[in-house]
N, C-alpha and C positions, 0 to 999 in steps of 0.2 A: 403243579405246573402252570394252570392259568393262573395260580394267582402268582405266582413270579412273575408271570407274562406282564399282568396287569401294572404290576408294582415296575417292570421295568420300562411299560409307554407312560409310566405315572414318571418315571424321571426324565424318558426323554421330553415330555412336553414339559415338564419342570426347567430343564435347560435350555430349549428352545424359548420357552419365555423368559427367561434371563437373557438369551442370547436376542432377545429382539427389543426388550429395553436397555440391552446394554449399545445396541445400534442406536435407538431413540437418543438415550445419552449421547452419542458421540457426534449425531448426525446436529443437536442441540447445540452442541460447544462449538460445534466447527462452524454453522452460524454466525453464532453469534459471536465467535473470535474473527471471521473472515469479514464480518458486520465494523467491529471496533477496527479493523486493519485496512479503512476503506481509502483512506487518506493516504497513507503510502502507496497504497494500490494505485488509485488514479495517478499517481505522482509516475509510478514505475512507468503505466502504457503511454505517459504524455514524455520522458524522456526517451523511452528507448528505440522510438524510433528516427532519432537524430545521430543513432550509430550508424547507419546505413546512406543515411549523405556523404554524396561522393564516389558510391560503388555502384554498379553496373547492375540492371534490372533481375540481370540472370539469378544475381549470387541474393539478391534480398533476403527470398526466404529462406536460402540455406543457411544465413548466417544467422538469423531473427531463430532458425533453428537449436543453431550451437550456441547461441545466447540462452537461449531457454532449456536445456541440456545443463547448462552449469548453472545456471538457477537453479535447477533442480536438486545439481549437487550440492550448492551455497547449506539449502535448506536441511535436507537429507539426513548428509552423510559428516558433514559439520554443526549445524545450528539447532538441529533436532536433539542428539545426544546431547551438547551442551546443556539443552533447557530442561532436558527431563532429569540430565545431574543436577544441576542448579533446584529443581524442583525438589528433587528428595533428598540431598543433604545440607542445601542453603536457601529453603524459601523467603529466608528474608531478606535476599541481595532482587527479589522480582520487585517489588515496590521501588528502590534505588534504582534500577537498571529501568525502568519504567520512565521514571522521573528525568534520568538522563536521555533517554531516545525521545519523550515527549519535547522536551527544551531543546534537542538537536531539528526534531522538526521544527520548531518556531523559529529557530536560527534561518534554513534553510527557507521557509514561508517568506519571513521577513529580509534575507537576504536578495530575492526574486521581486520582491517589491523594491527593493532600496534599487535593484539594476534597472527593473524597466521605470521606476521615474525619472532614472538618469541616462536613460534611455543607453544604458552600459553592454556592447553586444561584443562577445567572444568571438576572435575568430577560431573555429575549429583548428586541432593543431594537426590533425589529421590532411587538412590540407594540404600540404608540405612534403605530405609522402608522395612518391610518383607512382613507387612498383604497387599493382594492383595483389599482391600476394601481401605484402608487408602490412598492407593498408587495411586488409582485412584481418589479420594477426590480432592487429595492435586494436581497434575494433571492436573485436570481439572482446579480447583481455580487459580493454576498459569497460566494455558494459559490463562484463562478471564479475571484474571489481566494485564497480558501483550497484549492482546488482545485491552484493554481498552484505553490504551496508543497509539497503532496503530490506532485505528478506532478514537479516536483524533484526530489523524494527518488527517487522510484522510478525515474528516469532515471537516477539518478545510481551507485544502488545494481545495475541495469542496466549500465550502463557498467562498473561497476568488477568485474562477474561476467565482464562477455567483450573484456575489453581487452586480452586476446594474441589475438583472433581478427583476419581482414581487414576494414578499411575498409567492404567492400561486405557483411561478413558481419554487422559492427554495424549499417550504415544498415538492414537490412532486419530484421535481431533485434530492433530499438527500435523498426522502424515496427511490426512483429509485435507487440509488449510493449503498445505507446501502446495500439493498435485492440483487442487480445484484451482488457487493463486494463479500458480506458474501457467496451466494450461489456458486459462480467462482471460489474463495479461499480455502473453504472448502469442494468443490467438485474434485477440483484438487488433495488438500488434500488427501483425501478418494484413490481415485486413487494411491496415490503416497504410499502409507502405503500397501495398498494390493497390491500392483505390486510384490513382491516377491511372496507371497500366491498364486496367480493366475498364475505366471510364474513354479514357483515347480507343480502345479496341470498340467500344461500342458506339464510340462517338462517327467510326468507320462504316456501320453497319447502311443499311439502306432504308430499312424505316425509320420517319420523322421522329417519329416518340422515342426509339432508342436512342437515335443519338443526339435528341435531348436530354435523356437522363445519362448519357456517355458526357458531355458537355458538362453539365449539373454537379457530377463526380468529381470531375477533372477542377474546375472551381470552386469546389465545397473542402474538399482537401485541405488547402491553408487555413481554411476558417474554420475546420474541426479541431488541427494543431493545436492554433492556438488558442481556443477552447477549451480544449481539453490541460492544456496547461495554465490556465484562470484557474479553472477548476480542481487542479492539483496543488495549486499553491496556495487556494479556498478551504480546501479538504485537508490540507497540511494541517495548517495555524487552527482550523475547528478540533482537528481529532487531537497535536501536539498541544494546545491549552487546555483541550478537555482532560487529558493524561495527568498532565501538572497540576491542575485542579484538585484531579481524583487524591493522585500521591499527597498533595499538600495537607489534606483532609483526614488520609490515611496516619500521615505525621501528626494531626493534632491541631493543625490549624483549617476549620471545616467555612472561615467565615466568604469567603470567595465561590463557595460551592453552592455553599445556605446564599448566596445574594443572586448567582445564575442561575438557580430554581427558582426562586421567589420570582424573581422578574419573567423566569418563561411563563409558571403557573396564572399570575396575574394577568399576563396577557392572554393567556389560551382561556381563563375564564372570561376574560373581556367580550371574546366574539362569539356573536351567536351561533358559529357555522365554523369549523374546522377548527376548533381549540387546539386539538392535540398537533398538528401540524403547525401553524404558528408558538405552540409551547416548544415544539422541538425546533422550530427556526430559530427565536431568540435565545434558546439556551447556546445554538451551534454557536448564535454570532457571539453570544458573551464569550463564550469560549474562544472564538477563533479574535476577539479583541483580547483577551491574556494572555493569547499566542504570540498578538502581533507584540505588546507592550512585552516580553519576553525576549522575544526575536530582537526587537531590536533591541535590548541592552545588553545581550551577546554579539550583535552583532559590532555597537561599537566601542565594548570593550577588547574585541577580537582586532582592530582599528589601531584602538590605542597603543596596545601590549607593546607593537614591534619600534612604537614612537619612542615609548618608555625603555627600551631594551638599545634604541639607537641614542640616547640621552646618555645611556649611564655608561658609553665607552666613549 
């Protein structure tokens, strides 16, 4: 009888140590897949709070709510089974699908450039709507649409970071990915939409110092916006050229990849004080310059097409 005993806290610690390097693993991939998905990310918190222009302080975070709800499901209950079928009977449509999301971001990078040197601004078509029910509708539907398209990307770009791992180390790395994502993005979100709210409310108070940093808020706001969209459309073209890179290398042609290491390596040994940090700056910018030159030759063959198409009738 003790020795059964022994023999069976010899399996449960047997298990337990599997089950806490199988956490190690998971906690590892989702990392370093949330790591490689940074660029869609900052892209997501710098759009989606342009859904809520136009609607009424009340409804903000209810809707910044139900926008992150169908994120949730985008990723879940659609984009998750996809990648884990794709993963175990088609690993080798992940390099392709890779290669396609990495060149839609450099489209999109370089498409953000080509408008604001042209200083090219949309007007919202949501403006148009009057009924405040309608307007929140349509709103929300298109952020979860466009939403759908990003959490794509970062599933995908996820995926192709831990596709030598186990089946069950992906299912739980992408459920990790989807929930940490979604909850980060749209928490920051939420933040970033009431910052003015909360900076007028303090800017009410009666001490000086608050409602200087109430004031601080309230004008910091546009200049974090559009910050954070520099940034997203930086973070785009570094991570979608970096992808394109990778795939190109993966296909056989490595010499674009061997040329943005050389040149980060060379510089990060150049400085006597923070190599590694300037090795990763110039590799991001070589990247996020493949990105651009990328981008733009979709963007105007994307131009051409409908010229070519109006020509031939």
């Amino acid at each position: 009888m003790p020795g059964g005993l022994v023999a069976l806290l010899d399996d449960i610690a047997a298990i337990a140590k599997m089950a806490a390097a199988s956490l190690d693993d998971v906690a590892g991939a989702s990392a370093k897949a949330a790591t490689k998905a940074a660029g869609v990310v900052i892209d997501d918190a710098a759009v989606t709070p342009t859904y809520v222009v136009g609607l009424t302080p009340d409804r903000e975070l209810p809707i910044i709510g139900k926008i992150a709800l169908g994120s949730l499901r985008n990723k879940l209950v659609f984009l998750l089974p996809a990648a884990l079928l794709m993963s175990a009977f088609a690993p080798w449509l992940i390099t392709p699908l890779l290669l396609v999301g990495g060149s839609y971001l450099c489209f999109e990078g370089s498409e953000k450039i080509l408008h604001a040197l042209m200083g090219d601004h949309h007007e919202a078509a949501a403006a148009t709507i009057t009924d405040p029910k309608e307007l929140e509708k349509r709103q929300v539907a298109g952020a979860i649409r466009t939403d759908f398209i990003l959490s794509g990307e970062i599933m995908a770009i996820a995926l192709g970071t831990i596709e030598k791992q186990t089946m069950m180390t992906q299912a739980f790395a992408l459920i990790a990915v989807a929930i940490g994502i979604t909850a980060g993005v749209y928490g920051v979100v939420a933040v970033i939409v009431k910052m003015d709210d909360i900076g007028l409310n303090l800017a009410k108070r009666k001490a000086a110092a608050t409602r200087a940093i109430g004031r601080g808020m309230v004008k910091t706001m546009p200049v974090l916006l559009e910050a954070l969209s520099v940034i997203g459309t930086a973070a785009m073209l570094w991570v979608g050229g970096g992808i394109v890179v990778h795939a190109l290398a993966v296909f056989g042609w490595h010499a674009p990849e061997h040329l943005i290491h050389e040149l980060g390596a060379g510089a990060g040994h150049s400085m006597p004080a923070g190599g590694a940090v300037v090795e990763w700056l110039v590799g991001a910018i070589g990247s996020a310059v493949v990105g651009v030159a990328i981008g733009a030759v979709i963007v105007a063959v994307l131009k051409l097409v409908p010229k070519g198409k109006a020509a031939v009738h």
